[in-house]
N, C-alpha and C positions, 0 to 999 in steps of 0.2 A: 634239267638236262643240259649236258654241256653243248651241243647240238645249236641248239636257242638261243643259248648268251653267245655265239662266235658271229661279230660283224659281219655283214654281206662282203665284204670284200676280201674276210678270210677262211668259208666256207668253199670247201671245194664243192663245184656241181658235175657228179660223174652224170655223165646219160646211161653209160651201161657200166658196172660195176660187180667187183665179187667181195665178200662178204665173208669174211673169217673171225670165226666166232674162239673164245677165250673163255673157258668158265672155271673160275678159284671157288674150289668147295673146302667148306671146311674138314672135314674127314673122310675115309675111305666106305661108307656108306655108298650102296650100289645105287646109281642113276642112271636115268637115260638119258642121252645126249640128244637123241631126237625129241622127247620133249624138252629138255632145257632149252634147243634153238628156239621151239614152238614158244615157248615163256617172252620168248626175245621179241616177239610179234610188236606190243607197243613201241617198243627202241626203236624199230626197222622202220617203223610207222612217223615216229617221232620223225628220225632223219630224212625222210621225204618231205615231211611238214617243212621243216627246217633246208630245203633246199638244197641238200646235201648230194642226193640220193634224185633221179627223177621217176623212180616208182621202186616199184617191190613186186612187180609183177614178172614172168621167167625170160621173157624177152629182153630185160632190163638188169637183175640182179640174178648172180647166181650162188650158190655158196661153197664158199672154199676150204681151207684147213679148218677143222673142229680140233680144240684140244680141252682137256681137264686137268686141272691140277691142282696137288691138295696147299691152302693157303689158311692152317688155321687164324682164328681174330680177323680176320678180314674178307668174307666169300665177297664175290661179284661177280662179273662179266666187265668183259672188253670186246667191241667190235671196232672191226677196222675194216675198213673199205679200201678197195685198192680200182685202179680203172685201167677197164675191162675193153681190149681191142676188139674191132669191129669183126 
């Protein structure tokens, strides 16, 4: 995870943070986007671990733009964290 390998000094540390999720699917096969976020659970998990993030709980993250789009040879996800005023 790229989260892991970014030195402590070029990890951002949001305290409150929002969360915009990205998902490249391969075709136009019908999906849910509320589970796809749910899929994302380890990642969210991950960048807490990683110092990124200081939870994943609602007082701390929230989630912002979802989108989909089709990317055949290459699906994934991209999140991006943006920080979230008090």
């Amino acid at each position: 995870m790229i989260a892991l390998e970014a030195t402590e000094s070029s990890r951002p540390n949001f305290e409150r943070a929002i969360v915009q999720y990205e998902f490249f699917v391969p075709d136009r096969g019908r999906r849910d986007e509320g589970n796809l976020i749910y899929q994302c659970k380890p990642l969210v998990d991950g960048c807490v671990d990683a110092g990124i993030i200081a939870g994943d709980h609602w007082q701390v993250l929230s989630t912002g733009h979802v989108k989909t789009t089709i990317r055949k040879g290459n699906p994934g996800v991209r999140l991006t964290f943006f920080r979230k005023s008090s």
